[in-house]
ROSE-4610 file (N, C-alpha, C; in Angstrom, 1 decimal, always signed):
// ROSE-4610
residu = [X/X/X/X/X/X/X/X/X/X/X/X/X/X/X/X/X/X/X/X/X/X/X/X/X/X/X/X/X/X/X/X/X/X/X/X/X/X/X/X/X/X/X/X/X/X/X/X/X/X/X/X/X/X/X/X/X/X/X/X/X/X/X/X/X/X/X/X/X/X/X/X/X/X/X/X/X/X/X/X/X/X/X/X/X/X/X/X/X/X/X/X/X/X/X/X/X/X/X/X/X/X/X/X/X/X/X/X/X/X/X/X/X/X/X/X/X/X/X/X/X/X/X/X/X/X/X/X/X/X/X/X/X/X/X/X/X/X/X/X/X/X/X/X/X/X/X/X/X/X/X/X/X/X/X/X/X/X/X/X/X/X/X/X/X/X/X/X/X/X/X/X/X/X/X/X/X/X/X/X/X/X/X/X/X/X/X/X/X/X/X/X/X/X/X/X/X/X/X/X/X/X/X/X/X/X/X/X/X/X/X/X/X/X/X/X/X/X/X/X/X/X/X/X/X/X/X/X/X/X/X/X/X/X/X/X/X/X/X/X/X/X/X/X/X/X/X/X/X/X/X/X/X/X/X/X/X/X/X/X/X/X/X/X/X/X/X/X/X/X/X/X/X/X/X/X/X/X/X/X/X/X/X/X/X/X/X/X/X/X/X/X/X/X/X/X/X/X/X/X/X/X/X/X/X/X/X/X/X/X/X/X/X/X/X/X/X/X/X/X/X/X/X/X/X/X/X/X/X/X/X/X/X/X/X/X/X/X/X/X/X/X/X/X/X/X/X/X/X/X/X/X/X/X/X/X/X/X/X/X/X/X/X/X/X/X/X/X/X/X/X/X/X/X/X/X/X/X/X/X/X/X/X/X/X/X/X/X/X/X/X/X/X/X/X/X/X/X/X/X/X/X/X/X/X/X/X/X/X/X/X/X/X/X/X/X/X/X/X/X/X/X/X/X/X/X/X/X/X/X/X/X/X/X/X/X/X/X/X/X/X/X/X/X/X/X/X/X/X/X/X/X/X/X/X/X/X/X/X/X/X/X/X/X/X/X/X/X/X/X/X/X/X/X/X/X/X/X/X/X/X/X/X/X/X/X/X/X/X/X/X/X/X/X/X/X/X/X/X/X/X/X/X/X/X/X/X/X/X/X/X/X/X/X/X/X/X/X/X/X/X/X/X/X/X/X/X/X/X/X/X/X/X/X/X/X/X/X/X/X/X/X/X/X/X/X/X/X/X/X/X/X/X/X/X/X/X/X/X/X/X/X/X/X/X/X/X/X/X/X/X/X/X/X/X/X/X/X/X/X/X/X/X/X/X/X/X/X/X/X/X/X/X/X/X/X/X/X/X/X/X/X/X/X/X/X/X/X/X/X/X/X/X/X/X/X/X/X/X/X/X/X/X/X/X/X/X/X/X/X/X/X/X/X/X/X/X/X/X/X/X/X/X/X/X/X/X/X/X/X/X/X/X/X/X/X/X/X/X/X/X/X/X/X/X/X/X/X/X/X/X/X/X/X/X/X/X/X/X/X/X/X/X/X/X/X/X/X/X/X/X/X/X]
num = [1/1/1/2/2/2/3/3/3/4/4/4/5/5/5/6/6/6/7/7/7/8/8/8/9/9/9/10/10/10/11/11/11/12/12/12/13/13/13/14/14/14/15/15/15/16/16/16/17/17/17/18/18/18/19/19/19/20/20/20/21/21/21/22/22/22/23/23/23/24/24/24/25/25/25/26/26/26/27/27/27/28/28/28/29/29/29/30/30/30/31/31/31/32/32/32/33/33/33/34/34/34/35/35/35/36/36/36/37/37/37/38/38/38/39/39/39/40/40/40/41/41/41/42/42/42/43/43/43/44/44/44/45/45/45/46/46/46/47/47/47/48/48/48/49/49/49/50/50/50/51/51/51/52/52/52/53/53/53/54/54/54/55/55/55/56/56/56/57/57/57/58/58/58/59/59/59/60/60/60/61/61/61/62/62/62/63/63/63/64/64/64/65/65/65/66/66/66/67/67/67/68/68/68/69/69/69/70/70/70/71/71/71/72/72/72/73/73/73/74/74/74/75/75/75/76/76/76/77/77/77/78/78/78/79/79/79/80/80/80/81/81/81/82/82/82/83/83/83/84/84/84/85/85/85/86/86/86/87/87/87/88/88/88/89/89/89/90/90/90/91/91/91/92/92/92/93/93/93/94/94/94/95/95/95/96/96/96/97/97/97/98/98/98/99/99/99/100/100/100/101/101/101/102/102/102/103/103/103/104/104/104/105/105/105/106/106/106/107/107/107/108/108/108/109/109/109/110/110/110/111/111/111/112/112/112/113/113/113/114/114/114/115/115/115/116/116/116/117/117/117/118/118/118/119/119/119/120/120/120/121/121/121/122/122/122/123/123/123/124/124/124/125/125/125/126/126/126/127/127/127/128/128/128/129/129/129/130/130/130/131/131/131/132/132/132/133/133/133/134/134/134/135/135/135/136/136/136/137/137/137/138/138/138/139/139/139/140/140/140/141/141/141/142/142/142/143/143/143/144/144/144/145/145/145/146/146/146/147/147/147/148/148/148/149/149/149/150/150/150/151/151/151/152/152/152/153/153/153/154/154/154/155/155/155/156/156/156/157/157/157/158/158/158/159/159/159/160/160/160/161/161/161/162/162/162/163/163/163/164/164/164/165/165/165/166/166/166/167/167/167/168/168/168/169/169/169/170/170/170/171/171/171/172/172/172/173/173/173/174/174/174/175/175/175/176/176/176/177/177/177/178/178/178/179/179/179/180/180/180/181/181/181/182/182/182/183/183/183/184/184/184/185/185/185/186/186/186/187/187/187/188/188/188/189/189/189/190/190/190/191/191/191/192/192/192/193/193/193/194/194/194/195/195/195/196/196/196/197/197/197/198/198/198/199/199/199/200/200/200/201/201/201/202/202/202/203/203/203/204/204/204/205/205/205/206/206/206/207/207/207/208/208/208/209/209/209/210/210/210/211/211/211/212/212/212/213/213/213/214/214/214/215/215/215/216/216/216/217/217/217/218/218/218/219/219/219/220/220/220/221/221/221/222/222/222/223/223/223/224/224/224/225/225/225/226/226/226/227/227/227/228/228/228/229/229/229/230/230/230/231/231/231]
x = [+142.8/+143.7/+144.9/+145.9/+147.1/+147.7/+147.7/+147.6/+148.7/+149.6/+150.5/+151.4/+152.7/+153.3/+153.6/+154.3/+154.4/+155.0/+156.2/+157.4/+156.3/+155.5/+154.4/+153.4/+153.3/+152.3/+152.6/+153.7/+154.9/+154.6/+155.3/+155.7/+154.5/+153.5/+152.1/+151.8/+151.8/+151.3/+152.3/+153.6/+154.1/+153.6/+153.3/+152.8/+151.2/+150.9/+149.4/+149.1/+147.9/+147.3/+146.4/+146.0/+145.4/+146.5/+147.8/+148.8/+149.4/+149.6/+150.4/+151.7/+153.0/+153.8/+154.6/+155.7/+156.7/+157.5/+158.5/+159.2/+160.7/+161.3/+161.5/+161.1/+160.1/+159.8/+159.3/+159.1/+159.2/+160.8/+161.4/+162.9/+163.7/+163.1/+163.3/+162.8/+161.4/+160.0/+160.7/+160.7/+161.1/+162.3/+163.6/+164.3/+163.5/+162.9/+162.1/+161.8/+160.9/+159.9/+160.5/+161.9/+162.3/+162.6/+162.2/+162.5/+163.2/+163.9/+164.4/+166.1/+166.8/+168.5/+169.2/+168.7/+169.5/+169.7/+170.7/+170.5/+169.6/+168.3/+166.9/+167.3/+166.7/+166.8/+165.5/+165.9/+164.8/+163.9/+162.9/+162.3/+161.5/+161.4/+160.0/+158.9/+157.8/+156.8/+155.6/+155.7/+155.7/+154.4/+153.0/+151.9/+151.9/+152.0/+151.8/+150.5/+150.1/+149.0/+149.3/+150.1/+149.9/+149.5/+149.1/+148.3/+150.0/+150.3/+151.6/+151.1/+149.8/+149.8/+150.0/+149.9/+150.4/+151.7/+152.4/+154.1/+154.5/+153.8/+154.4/+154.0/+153.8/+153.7/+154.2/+155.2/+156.0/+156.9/+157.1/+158.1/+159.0/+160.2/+161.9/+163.1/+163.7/+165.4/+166.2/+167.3/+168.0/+168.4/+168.9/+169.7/+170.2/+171.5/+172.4/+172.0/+172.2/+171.8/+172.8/+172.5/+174.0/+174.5/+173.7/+174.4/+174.5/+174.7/+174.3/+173.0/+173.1/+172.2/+172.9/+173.9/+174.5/+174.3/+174.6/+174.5/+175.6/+176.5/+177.1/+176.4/+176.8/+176.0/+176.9/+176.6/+177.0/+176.7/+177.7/+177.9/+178.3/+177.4/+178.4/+178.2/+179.8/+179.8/+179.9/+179.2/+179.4/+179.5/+181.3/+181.6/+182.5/+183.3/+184.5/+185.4/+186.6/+188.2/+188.4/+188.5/+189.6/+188.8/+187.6/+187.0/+186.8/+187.3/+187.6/+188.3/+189.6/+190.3/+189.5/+189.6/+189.0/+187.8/+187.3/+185.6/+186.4/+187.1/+187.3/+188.0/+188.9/+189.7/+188.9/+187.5/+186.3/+185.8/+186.3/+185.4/+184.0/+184.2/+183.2/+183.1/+182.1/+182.1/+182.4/+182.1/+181.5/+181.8/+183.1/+183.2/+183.6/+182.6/+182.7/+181.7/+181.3/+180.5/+179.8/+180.4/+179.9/+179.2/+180.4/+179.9/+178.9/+178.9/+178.0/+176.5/+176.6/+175.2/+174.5/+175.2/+175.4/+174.8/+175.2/+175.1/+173.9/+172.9/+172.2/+170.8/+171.2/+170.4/+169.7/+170.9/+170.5/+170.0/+169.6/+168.7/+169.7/+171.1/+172.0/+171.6/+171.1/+170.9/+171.5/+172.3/+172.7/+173.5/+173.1/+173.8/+172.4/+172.9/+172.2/+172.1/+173.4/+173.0/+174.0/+173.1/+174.2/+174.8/+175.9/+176.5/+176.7/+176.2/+177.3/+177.2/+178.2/+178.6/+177.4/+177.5/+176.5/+176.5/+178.0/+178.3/+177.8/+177.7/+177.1/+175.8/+175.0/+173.1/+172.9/+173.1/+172.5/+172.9/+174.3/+174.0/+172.5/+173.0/+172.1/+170.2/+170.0/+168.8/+168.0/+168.6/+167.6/+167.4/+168.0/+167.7/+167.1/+166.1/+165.6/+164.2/+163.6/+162.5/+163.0/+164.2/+164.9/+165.2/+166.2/+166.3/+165.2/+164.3/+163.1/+162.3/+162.4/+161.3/+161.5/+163.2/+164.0/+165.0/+164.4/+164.7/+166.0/+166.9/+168.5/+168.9/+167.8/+168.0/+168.8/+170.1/+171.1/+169.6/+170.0/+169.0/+169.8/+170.1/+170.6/+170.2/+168.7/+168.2/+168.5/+169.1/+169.1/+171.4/+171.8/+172.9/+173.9/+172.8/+173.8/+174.0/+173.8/+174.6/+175.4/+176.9/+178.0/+179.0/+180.0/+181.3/+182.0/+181.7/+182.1/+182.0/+182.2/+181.8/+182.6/+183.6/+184.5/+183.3/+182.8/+182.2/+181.2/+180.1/+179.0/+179.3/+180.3/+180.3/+180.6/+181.4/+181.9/+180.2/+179.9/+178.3/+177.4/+177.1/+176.5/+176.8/+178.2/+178.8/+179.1/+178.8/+178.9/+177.3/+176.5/+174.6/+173.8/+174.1/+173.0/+172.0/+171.0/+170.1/+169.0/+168.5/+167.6/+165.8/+165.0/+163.9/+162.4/+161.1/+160.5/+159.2/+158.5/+157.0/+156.3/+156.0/+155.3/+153.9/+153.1/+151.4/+150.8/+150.9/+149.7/+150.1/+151.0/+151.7/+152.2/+152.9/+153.8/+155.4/+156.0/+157.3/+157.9/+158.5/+158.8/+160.7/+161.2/+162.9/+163.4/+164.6/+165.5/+166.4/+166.3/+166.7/+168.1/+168.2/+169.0/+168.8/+169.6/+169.4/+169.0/+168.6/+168.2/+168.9/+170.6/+171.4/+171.9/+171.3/+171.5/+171.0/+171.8/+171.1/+170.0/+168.7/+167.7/+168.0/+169.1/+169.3/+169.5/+170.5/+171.0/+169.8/+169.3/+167.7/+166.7/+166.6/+165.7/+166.4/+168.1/+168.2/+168.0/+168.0/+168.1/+166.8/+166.0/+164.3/+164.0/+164.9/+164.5/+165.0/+166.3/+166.7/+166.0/+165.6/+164.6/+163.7/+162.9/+161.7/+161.8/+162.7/+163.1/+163.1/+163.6/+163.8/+162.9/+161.9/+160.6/+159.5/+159.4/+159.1/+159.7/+160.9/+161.6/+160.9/+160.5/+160.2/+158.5/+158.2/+156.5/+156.0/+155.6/+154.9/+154.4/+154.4/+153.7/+152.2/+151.7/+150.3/+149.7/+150.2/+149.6/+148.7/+147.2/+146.9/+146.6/+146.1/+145.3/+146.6/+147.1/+147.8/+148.7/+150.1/+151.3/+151.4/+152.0/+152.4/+151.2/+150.3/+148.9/+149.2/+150.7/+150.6/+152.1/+152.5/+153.6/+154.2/+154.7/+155.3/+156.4/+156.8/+158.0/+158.2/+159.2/+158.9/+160.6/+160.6/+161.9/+161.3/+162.0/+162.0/+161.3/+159.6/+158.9/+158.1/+158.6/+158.1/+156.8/+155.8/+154.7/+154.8/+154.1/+154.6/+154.0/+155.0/+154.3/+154.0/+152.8/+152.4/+153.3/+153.5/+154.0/+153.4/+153.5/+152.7/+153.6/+152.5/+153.1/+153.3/+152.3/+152.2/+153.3/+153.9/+155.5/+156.4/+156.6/+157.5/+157.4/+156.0/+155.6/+156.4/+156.2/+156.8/+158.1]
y = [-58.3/-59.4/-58.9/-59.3/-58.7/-59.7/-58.5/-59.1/-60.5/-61.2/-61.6/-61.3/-61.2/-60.5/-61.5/-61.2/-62.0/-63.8/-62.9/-64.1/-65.4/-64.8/-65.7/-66.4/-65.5/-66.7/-67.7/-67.4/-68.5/-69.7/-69.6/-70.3/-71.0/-70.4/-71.2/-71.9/-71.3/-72.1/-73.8/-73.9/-74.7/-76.0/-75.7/-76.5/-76.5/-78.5/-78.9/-78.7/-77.6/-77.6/-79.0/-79.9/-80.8/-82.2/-82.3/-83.1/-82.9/-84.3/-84.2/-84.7/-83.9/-84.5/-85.3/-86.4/-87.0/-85.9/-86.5/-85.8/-85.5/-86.7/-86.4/-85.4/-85.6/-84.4/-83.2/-83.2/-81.3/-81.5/-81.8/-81.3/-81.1/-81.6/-81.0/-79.8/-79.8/-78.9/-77.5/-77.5/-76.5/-75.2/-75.9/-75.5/-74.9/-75.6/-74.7/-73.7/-73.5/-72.7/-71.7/-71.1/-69.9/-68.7/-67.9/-66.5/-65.4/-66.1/-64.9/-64.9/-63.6/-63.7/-64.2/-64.3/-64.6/-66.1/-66.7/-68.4/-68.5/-68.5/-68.7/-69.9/-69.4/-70.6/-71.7/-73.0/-74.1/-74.8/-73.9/-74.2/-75.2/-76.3/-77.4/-76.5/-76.6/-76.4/-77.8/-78.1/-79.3/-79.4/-79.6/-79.4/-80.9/-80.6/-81.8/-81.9/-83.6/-83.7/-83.8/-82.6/-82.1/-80.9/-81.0/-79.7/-78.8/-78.0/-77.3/-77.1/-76.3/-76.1/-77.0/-78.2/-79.2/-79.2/-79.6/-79.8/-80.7/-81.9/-83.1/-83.1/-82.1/-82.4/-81.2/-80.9/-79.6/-80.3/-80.7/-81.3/-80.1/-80.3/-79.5/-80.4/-80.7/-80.9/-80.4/-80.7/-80.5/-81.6/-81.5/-82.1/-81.4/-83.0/-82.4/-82.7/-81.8/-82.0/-82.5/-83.3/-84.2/-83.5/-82.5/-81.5/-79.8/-80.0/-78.4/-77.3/-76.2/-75.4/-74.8/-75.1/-73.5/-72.6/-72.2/-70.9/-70.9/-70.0/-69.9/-69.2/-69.8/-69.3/-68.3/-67.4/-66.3/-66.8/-67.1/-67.8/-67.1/-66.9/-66.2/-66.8/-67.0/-67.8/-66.8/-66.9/-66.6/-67.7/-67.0/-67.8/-67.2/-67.7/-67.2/-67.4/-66.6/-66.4/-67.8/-68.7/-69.7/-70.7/-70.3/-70.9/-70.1/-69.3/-68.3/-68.5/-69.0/-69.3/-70.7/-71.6/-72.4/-72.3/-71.5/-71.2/-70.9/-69.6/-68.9/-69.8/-70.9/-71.9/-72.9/-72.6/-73.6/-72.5/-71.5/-70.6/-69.5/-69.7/-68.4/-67.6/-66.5/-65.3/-64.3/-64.8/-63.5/-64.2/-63.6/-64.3/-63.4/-63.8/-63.0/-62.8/-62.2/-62.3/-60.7/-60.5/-59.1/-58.2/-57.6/-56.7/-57.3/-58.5/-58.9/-59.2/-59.4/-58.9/-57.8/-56.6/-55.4/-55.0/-55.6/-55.1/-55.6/-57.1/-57.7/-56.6/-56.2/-55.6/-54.2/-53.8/-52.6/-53.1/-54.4/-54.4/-55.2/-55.4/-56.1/-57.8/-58.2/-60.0/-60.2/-59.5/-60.3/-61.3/-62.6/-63.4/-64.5/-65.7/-67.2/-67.9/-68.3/-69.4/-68.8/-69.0/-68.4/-69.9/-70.0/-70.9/-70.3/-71.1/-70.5/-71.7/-71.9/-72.1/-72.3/-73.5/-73.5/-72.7/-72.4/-71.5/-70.1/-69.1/-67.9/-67.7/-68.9/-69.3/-68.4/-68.5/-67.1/-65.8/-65.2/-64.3/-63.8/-65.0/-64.6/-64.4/-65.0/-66.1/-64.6/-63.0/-61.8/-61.3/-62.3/-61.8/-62.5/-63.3/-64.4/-63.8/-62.4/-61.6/-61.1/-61.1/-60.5/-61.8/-62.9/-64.1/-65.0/-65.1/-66.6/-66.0/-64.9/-64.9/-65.3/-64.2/-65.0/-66.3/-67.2/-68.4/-68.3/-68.0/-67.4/-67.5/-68.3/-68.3/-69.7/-69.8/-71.4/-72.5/-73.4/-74.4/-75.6/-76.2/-77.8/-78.6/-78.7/-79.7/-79.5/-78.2/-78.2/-77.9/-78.6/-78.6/-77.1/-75.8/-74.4/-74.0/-75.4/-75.1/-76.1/-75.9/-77.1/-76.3/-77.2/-76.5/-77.2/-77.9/-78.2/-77.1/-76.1/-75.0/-75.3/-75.4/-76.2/-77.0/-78.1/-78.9/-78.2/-77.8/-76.8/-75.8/-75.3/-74.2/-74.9/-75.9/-76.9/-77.6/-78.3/-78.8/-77.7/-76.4/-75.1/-75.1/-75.1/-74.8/-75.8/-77.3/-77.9/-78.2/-77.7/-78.1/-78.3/-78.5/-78.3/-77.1/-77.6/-76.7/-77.3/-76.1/-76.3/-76.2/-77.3/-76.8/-76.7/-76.6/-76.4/-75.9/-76.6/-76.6/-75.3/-74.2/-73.1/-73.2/-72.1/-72.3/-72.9/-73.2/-73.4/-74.9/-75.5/-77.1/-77.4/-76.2/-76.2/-76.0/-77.1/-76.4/-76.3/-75.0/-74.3/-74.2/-75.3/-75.1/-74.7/-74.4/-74.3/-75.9/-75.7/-77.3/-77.2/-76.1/-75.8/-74.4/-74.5/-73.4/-73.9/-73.0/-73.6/-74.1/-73.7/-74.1/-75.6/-76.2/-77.3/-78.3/-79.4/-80.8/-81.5/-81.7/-82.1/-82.8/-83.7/-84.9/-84.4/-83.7/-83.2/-82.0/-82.0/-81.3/-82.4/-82.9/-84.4/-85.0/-85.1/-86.1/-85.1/-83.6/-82.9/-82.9/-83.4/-83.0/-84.7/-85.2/-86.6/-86.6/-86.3/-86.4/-85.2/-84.4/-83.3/-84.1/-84.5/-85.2/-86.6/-87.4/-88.5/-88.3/-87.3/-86.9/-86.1/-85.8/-84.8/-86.6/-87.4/-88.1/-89.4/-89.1/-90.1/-89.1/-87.9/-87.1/-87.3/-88.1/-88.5/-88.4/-87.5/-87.5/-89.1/-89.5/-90.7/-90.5/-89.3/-88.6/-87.9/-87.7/-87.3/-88.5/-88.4/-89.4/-88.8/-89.7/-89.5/-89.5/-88.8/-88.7/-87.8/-87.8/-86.9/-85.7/-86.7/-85.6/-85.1/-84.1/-83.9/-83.1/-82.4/-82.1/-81.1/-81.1/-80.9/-79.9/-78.9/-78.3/-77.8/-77.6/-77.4/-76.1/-75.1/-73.9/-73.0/-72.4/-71.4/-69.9/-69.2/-67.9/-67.5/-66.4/-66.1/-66.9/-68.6/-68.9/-69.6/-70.2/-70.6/-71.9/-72.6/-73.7/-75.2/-76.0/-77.7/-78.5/-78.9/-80.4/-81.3/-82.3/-83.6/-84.1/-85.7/-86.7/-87.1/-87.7/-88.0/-89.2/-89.9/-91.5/-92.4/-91.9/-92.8/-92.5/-91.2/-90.6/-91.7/-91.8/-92.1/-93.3/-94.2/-95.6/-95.8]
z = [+67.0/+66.8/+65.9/+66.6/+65.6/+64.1/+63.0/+61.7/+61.6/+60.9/+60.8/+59.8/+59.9/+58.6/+57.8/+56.6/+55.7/+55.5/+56.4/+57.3/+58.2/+58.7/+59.5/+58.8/+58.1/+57.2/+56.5/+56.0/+54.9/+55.8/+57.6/+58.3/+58.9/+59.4/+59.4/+58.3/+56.8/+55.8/+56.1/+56.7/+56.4/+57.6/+58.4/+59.5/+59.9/+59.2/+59.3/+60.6/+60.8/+62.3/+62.6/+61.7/+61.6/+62.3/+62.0/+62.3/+63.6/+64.8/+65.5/+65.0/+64.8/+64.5/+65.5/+64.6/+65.8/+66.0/+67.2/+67.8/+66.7/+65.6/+64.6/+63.4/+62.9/+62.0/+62.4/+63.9/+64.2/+64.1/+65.1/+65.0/+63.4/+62.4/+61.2/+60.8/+60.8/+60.5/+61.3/+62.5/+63.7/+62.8/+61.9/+61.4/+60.3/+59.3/+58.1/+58.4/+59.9/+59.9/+60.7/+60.9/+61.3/+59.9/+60.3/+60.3/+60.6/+61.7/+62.2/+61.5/+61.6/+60.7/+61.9/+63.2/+64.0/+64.6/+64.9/+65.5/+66.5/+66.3/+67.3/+68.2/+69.1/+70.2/+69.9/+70.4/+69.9/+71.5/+71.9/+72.8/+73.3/+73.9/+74.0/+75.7/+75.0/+76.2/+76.7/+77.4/+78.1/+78.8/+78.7/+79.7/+80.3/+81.7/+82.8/+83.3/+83.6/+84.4/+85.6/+86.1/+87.6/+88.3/+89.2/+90.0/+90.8/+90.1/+90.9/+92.2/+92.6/+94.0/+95.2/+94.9/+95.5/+95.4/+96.9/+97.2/+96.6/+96.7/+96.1/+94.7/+94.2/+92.4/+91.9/+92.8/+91.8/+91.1/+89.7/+89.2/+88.5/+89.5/+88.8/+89.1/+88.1/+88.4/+87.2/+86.9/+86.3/+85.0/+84.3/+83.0/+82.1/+81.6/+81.4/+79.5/+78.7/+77.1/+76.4/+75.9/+75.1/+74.2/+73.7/+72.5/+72.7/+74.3/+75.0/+74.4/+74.8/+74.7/+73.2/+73.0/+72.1/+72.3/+73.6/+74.2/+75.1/+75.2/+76.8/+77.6/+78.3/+79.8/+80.6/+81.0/+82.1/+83.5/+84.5/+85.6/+86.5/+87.7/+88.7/+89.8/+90.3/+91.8/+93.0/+93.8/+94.9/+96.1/+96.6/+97.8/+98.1/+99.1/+100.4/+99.7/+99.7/+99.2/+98.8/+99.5/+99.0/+97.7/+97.7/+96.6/+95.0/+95.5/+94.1/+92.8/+93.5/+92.4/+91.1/+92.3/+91.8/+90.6/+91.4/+90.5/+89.3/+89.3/+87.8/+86.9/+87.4/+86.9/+85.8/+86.4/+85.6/+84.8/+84.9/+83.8/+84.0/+85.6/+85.9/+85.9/+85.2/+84.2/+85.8/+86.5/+87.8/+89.2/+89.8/+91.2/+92.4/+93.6/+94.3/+95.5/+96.2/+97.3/+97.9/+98.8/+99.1/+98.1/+97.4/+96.3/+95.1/+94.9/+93.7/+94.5/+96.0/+96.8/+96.8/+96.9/+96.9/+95.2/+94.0/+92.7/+92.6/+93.1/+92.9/+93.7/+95.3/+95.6/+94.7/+94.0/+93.1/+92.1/+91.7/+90.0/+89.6/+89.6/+88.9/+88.5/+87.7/+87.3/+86.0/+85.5/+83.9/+84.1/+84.6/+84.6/+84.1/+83.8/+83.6/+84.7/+85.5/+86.7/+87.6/+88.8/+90.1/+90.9/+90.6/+92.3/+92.7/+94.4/+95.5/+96.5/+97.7/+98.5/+99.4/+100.4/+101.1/+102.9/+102.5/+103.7/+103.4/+102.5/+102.1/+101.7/+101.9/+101.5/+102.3/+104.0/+104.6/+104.1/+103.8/+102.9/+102.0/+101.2/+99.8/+100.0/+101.1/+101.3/+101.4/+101.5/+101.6/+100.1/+98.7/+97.7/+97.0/+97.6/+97.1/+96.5/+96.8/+95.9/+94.5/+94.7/+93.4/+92.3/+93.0/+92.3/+91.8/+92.7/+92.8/+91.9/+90.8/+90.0/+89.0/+88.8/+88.0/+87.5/+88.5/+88.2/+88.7/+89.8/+89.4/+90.9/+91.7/+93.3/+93.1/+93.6/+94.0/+95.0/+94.7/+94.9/+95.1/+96.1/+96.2/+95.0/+95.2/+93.8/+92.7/+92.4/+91.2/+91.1/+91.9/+92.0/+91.8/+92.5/+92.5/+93.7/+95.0/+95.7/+96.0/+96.3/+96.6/+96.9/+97.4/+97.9/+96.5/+96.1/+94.4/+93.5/+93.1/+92.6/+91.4/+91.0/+89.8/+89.4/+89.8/+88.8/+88.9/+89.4/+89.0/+87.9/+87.7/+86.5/+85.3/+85.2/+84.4/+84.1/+84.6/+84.3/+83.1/+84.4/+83.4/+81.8/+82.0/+81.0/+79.5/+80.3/+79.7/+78.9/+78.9/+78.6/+79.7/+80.9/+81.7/+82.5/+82.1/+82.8/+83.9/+84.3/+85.4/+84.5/+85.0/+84.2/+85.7/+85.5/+86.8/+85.8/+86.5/+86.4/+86.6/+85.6/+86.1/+87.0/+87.1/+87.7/+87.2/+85.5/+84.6/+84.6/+85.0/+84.8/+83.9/+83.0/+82.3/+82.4/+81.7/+81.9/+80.5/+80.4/+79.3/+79.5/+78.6/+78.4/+77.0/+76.9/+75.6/+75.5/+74.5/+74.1/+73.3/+72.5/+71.5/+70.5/+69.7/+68.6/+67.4/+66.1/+65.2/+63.8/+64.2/+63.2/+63.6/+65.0/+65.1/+64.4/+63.7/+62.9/+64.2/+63.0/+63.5/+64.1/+64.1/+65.2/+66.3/+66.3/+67.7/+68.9/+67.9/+68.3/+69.1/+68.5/+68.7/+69.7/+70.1/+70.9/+72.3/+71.8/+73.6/+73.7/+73.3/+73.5/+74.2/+73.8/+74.5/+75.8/+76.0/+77.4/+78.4/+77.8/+78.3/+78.7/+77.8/+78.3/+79.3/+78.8/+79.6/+81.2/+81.7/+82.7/+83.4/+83.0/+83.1/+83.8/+82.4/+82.8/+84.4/+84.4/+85.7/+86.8/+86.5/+87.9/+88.4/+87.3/+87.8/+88.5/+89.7/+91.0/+91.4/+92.2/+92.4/+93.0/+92.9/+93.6/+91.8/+91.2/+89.5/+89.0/+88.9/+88.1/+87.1/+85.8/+84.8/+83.7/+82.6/+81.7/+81.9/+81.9/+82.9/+81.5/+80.4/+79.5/+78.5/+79.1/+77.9/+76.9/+76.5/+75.9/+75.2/+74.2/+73.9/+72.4/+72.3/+71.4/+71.3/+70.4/+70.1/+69.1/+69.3/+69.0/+68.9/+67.5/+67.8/+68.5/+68.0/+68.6/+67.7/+68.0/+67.1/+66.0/+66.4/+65.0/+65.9/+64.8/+65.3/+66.0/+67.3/+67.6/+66.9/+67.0/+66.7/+67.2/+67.1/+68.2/+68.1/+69.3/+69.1/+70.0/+69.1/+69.5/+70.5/+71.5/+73.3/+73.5/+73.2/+73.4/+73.6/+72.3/+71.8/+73.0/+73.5/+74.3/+75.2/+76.0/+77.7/+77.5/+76.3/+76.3/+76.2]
């Protein structure tokens, strides 16, 4: 078992393993307990009472965070000439088609979220071993495909993300950073969750949300109590 350094221990000492906290005093607590010199990202991990291998209980969509990610996002659109301009006009890091299929086939993904066009899906639809692992394949549902490509990169850009139920029936998002005020922490953890919950399978029985933490980068995670949420 690997030792814990000094920085970790401090940060365990400060959080009761014995307490579920509210969703309020982690989003305070969450800030104490970093370590790192850099603005850590503020993660929630999510365990659902649903079975992923079932179709009808994959729960994914999107939301939009009232106080963004604090992160910019790296955006590339891919689509046909006349939608180009447009794209870049909204601020897309990466636009283009052919050649950025071409860069993708070689290993190329430093990007965050891909739009594209629903005319170039066939294109794309042979790099979906490359994208679908990394989360980075355009998806109707999760609004990265449109001929709207202006408001798709404007959305990205503005706090929204895509979130999705792993194997284990977890889903694991960023919520924020850790120089964010606890409030603004707290309120993106609610519309996170708010929305997690509107996606209830109507085939899930027993208790949806079993289980909940909240966690920066490196640091140890915190319970929160569910109950209150569901209501």
């Amino acid at each position: 078992m690997a030792k814990l350094n000094k920085k970790r221990k401090v940060a365990e000492a400060k959080i009761d393993k014995t307490k579920i906290y509210s969703l309020k005093d982690a989003s305070a607590l969450v800030k104490d307990i970093n370590t790192t010199k850099f603005d850590a990202s503020v993660d929630l991990h999510i365990r659902l009472g649903v079975d992923p291998k079932k179709a009808d209980q994959q729960v994914r969509g999107t939301v939009t965070l009232p106080h963004g990610t604090g992160k910019t996002k790296r955006v590339l659109v891919l689509c046909t000439p006349d939608k180009e301009e447009s794209a870049k006009a909204a601020g897309a890091d990466f636009v283009g088609l052919d050649e950025f299929i071409t860069k993708i086939e070689g290993g190329w993904t430093d990007v965050d979220v891909i739009v594209a066009t629903p005319s170039v899906m066939p294109k794309i639809g042979k790099l979906g071993k490359i994208l679908g692992p990394r989360n980075l394949m355009p998806n109707p549902k999760t609004g990265t495909v449109t001929n709207d490509v202006a408001a798709a990169v404007n959305e990205v850009k503005g706090g929204k993300i895509a979130f999705k139920v792993d194997k284990a029936g977890i889903v694991h998002a960023s919520i924020g950073r850790v120089s964010f005020a606890p409030e603004k922490i707290a309120a993106n953890a609610h519309e996170l969750i708010n929305s997690i919950i509107k996606l209830k399978p109507a085939t899930a029985k027993g208790v949806y949300l079993k289980g909940l933490s909240m966690a920066s980068s490196m640091s140890p995670g915190i319970a929160i109590e569910t109950k209150s949420l569901m209501n």
